[in-house]
MILOMI-588070 format. One record per residue: x, y, z negated of N, C-alpha, C in turn; residue in one letter. Coordinates in steps of 0.001 Angstrom, whole numbers, plus 500000, padded with zeros to 6 digits. Atoms other than C-alpha are relative to their C-alpha. Layout:
% residues N
XYZXYZXYZA
...
% end
This chain:
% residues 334
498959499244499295082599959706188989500121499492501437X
500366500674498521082666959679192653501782500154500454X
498403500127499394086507958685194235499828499901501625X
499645500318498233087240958928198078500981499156500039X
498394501084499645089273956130199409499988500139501551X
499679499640498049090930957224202704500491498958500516X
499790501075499628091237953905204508499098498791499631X
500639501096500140089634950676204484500342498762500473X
499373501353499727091876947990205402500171499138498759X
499737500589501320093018945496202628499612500683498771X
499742499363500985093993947540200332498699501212499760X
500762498639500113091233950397200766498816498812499606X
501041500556500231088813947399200452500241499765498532X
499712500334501296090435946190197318499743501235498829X
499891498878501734090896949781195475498078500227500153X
501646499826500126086637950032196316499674499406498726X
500273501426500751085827947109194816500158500514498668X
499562499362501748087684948292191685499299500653499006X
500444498809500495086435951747191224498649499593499809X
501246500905500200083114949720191660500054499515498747X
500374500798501012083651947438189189500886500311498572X
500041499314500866084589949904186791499254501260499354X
501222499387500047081584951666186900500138501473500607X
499790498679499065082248954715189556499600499329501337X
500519499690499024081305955339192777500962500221500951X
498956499845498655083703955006195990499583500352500974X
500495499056498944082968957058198851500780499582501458X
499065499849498777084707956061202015500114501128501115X
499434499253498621086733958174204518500622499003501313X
499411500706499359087093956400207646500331500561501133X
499433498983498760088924957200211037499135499828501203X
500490500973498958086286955177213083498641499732499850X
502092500619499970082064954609213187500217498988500775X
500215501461499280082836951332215175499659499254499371X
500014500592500994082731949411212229499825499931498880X
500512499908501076080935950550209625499897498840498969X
499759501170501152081472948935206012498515499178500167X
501188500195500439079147946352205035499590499206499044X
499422500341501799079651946154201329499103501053499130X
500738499840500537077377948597200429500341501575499823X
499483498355500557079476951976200422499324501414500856X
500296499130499285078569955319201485501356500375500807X
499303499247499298080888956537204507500270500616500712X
499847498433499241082111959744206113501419499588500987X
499440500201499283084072959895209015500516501285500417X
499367498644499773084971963500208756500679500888498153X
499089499486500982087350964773205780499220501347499121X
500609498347500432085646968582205624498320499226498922X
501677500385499965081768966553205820500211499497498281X
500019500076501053082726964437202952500310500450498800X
499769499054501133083917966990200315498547501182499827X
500759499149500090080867969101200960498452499162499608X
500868501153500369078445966140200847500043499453498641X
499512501550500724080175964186198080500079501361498398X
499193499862501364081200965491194309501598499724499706X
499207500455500475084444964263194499501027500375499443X
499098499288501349086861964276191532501327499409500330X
498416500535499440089783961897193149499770499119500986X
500098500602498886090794960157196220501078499092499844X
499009500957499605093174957076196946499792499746501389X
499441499961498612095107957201199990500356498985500831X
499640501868499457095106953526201800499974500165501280X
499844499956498381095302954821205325501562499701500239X
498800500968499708098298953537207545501086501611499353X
498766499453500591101727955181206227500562501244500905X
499488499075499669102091957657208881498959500872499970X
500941499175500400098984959035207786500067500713498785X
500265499342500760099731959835204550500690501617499676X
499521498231500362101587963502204675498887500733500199X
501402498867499888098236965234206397499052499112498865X
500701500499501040096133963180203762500436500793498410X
499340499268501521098216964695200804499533501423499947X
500620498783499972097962967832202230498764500568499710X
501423499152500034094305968349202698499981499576498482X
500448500405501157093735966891199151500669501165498965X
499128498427500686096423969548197457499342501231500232X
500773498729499311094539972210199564498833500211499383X
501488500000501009091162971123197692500302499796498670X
499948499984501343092567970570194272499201498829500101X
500759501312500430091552966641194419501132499339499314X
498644500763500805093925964482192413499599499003500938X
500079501010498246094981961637194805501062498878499019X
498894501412500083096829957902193727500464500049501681X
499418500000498275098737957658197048500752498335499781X
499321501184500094099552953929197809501393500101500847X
499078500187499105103049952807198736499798499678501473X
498861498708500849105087953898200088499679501247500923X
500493499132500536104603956974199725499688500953501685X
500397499269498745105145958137203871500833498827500627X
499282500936499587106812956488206368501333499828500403X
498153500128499929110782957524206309499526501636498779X
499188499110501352112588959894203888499307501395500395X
500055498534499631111951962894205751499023500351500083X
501359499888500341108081962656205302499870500445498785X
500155500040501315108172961844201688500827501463499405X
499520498800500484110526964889201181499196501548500033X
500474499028499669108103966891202952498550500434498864X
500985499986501056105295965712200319500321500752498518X
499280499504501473107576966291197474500179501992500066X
499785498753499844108049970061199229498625500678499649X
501406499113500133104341970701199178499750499564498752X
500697500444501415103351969360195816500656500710499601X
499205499533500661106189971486194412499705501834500326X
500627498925499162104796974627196734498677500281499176X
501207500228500316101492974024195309499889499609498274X
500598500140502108102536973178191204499350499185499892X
500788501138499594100790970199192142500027498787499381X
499480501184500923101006967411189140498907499236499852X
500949500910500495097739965728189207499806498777501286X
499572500563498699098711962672191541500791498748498882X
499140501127500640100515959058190932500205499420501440X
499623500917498781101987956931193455499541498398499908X
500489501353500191100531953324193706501356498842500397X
498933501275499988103531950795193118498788498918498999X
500991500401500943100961948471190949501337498777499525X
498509501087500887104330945834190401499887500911498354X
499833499411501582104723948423187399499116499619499048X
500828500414500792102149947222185753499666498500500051X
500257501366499873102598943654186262500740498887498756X
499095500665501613103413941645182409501443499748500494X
498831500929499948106423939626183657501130501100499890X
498899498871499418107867943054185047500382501049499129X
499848498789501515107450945296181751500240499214498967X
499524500670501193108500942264179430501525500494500582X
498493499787499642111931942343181456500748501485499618X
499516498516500123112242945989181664500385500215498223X
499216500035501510112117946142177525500698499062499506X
498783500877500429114460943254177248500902500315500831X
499110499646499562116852944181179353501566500387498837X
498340499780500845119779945856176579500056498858499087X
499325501742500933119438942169175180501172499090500718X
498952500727498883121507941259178028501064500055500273X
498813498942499891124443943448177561500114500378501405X
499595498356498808126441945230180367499799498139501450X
500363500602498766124854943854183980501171499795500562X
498804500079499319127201942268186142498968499795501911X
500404500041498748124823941165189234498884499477500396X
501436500571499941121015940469190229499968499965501309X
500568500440498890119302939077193055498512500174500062X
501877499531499570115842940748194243499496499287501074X
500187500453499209113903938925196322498026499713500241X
501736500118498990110430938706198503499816499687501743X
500181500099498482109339937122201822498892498742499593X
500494500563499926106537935778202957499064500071501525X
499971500408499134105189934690206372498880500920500763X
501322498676499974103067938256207693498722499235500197X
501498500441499769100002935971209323499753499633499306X
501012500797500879099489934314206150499672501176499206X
499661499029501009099473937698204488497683500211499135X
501024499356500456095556938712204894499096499067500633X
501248501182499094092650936033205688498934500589500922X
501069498715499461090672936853208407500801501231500805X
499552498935499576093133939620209740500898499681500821X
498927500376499329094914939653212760501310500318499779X
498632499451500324098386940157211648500942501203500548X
499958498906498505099224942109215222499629500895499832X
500316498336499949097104944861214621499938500746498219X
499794499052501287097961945631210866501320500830499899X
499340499053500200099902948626209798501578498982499621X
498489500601500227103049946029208648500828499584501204X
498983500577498604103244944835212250500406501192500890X
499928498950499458102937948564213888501419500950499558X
498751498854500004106156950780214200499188501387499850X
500712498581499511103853953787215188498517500061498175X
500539499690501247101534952950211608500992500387498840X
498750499992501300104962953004209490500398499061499256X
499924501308500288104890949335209317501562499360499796X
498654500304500025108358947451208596500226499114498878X
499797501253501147109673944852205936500148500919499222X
498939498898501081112156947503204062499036501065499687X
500674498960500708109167949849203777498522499391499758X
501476500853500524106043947254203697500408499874498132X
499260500704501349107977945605200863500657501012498813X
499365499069500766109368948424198987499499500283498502X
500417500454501435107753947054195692501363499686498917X
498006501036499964111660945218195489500409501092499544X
499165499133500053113098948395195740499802501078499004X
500245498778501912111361950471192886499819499315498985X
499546500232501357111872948139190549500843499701499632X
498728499756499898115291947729191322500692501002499153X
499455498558500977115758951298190469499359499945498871X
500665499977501028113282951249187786500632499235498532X
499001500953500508115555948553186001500637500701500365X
498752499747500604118668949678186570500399501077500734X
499688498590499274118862953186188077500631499907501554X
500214499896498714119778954775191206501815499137500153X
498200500707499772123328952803192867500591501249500683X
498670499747499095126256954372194487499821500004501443X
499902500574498608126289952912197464498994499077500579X
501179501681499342124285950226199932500710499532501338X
499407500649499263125628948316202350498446499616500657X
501282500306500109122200947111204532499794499487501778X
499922500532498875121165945042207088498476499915500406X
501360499906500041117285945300208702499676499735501752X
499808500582499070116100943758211793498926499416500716X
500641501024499941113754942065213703500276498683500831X
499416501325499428114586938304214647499447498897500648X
501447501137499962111393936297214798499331500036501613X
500927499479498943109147935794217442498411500483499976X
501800499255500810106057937499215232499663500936501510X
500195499133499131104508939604217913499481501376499450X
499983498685501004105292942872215803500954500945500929X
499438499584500034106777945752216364501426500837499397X
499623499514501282108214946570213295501577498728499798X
498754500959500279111683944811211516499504499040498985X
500765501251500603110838941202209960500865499867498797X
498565501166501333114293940666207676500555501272499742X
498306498518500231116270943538205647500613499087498436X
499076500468500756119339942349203432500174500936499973X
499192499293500222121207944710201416500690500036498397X
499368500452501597123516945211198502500280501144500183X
499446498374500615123702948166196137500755499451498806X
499227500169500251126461948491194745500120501327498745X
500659498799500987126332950775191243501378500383499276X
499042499478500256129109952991189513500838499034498890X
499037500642501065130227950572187038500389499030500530X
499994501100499604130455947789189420499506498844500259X
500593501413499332127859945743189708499027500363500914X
500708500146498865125406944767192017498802499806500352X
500962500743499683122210944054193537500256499544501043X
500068500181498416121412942004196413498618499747500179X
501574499793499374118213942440198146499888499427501175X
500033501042498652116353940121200427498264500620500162X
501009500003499727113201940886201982499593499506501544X
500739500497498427111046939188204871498960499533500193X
501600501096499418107955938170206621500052499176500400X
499484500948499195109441935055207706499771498431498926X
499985500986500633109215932660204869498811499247499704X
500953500558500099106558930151205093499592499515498269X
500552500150501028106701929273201629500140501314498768X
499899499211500676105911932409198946501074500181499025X
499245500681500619108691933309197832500220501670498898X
499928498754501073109064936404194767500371499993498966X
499163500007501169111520936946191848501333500745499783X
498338499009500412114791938380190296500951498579499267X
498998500391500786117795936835188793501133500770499264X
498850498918500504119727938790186548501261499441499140X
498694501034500919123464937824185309500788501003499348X
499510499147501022124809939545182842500705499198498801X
498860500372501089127109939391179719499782498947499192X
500628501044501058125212937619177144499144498742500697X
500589501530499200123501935471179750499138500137501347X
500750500308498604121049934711182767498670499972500052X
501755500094500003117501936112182946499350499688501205X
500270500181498517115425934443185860498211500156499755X
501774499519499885111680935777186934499406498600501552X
500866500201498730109410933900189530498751500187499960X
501548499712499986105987934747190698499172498620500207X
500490501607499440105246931178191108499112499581498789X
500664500631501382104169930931187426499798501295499083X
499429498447500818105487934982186103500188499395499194X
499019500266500996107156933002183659501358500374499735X
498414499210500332110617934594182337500888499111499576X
499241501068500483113380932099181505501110500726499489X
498695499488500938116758933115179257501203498916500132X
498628501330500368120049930763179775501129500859499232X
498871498729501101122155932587176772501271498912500433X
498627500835499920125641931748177094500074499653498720X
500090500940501480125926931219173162499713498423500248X
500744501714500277123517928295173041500179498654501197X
499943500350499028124141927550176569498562498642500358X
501317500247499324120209926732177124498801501032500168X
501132499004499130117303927810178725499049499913499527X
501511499944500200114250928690177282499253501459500646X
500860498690499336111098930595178358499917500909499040X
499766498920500820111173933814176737498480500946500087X
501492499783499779107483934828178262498912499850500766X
501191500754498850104652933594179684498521500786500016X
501590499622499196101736934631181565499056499632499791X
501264500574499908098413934125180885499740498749501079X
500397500739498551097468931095183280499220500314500648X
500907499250498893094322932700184363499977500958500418X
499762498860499479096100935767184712499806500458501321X
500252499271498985094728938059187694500825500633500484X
499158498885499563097047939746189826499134501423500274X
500940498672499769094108942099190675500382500921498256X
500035499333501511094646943449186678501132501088500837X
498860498770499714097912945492187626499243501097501139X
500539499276499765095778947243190498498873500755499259X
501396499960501310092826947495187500500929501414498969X
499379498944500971095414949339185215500578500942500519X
499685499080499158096793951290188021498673501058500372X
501241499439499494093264952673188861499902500912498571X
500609499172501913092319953095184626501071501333500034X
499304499143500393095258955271184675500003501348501122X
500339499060499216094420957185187652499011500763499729X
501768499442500711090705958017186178500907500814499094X
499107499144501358092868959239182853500659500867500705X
499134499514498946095069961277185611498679501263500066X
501195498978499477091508963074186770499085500600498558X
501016499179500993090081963657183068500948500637499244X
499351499292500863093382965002182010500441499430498916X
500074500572501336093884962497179579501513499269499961X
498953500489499204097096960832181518500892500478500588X
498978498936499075100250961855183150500333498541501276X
499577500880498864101740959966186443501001498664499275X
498971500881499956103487956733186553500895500053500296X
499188499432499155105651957778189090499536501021501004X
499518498442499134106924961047190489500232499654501155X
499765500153498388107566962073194214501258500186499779X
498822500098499639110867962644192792500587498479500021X
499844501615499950111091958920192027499706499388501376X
500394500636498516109564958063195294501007500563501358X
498987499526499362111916960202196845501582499584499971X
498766501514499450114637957760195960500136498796500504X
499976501723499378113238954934196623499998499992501730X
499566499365498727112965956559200133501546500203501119X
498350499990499700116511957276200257500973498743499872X
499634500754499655117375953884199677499787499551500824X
500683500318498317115144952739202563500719500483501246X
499887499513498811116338955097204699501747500022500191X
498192500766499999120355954341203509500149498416500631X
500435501176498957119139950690204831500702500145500844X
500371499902498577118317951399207863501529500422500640X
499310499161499731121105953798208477501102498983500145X
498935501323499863123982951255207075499669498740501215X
500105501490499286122462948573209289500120500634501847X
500110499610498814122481950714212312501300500278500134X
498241499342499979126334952014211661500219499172499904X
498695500912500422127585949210210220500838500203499185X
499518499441500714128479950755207600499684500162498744X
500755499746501542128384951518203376499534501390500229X
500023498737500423126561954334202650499807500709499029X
500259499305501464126667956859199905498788500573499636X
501345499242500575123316957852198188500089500936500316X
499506498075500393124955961248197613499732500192501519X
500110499584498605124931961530201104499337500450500871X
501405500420499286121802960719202501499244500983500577X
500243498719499630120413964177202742500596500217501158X
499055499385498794123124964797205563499820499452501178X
500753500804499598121941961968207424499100500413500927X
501886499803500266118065962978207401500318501504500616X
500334498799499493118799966633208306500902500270501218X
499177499843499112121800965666210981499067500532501468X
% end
């Protein structure tokens, strides 16, 4: 099976590799002949050339974030099924526009690439969760220091440091934020703070804080940044019956029950566990997606909230203000 991957930065190198070493054929689309791969792939530098050249049965979308609405498009237009990596465009009012054409078009053969969803630590929690009784307040959290991000890559000219690629913490990072919702539905409100502080030589915002605030009363608080020299990734969840804590340091799961009032691990990670696997099962399920055998992980209507929190962020941090989900629409079309 032959896959187009539109892009070739990190991530477009990584999903190759994959489709490679799952016995298919990756085709590159690139924006540029300066720099031809040299890994072994065949690549086209014109969109029309390679569909007429190529066989292809699906594409993954790894170009920068303000690329992906005309990328969706042409692919809907040819009847290609497409994984589209986060997130999904680069503000609300993109992603709405995707969600308009896929819906224009009856358009269901497609997934969005969050690959967290498929990461053990993160789908043990999710089905333990009503062991915890009624949530009272979690802490999401990710930052880590952009130049150490990609070896080899100038930090400066990647899509996280670019304003004009759709680069930004609150929407680089927006892994935090769909599994937020994914766990514990959409909130109420957000309160949100986003920013840049550092002296990274970015354009983009380095630090977003925010707290959603959910109809029964409790809370998240959300931290994200490119600022933290040491890796830092996990949840804390506090709730009735007790205190579930995640870190990526080990993806070990810990439990402090109030009953017993101790802590044990509740699940553990393979030690030689691969983080590459969650992109691996994200891909398998994309192939199943193109033979019909699979349905999506996530919807554009799902992505279309996680959007709307992003873009409630931003908004609160620019007012100074809470804002209402419900709202958000009014916002975006003011």
């Amino acid at each position: 099976m032959k896959i187009l991957v539109i892009g070739y930065g990190s991530i477009g190198k990584r999903h190759a590799a994959n489709v490679k070493s799952l016995g298919h054929d990756a085709i590159l689309l690139r924006h540029s002949n300066i720099n031809p791969n040299t890994d072994g792939f065949k690549e086209y530098y014109s969109f029309e050339e390679a569909i007429i050249q190529e066989d292809i049965k699906g594409a993954i979308i790894c170009s920068p974030t303000s690329n992906h609405i005309d990328d969706v498009k042409k692919l809907v237009e040819h009847d290609i099924p497409f994984l589209l990596e986060k997130p999904p465009s680069s503000d609300l009012d993109s992603t709405l526009n995707i969600g308009k054409y896929l819906y224009d078009y009856n358009f269901n053969k497609y997934d969005i690439g969050l690959n967290l969803r498929y990461y053990p630590s993160l789908q043990f929690i999710k089905k333990y969760l009503p062991n915890l009784g009624q949530i009272y307040s979690s802490q999401i959290y990710v930052g880590y220091y952009l130049p150490y991000w990609r070896k080899n890559v100038d930090y400066r000219k990647t899509s996280s440091a670019l304003k004009g690629l759709g680069g930004g913490v609150h929407i680089e990072l927006v892994h935090e934020i769909d599994y937020a919702l994914w766990f514990f539905g959409y909130p109420k409100k957000i309160f949100g703070y986003v920013n840049r502080i550092s002296n990274l030589e970015i354009s983009t915002e380095d630090i977003c804080s925010a707290l959603l605030q959910y109809k029964d009363g409790s809370i998240i608080e959300l931290h994200l940044d490119y600022l933290s020299h040491k890796y830092l990734r996990g949840c804390r969840i506090i709730a009735e019956k007790g205190t579930l804590e995640w870190n990526m340091d080990n993806g070990n799961v810990y439990y402090f029950q109030r009953e017993s009032k101790n802590t044990k691990q509740i699940f553990s990670i393979n030690s030689n566990y691969n983080f590459n696997e969650t992109y691996l099962h994200e891909l398998r399920n994309f192939i199943g997606i193109i033979n019909g055998e699979n349905k999506k992980k996530i919807s554009i209507d799902h992505a279309i909230e996680v959007m709307k929190v992003v873009e409630a962020i931003k908004i609160s941090s620019d007012e100074e203000k809470s804002i209402y989900l419900k709202d958000i629409i009014q916002y975006v079309e003011a």
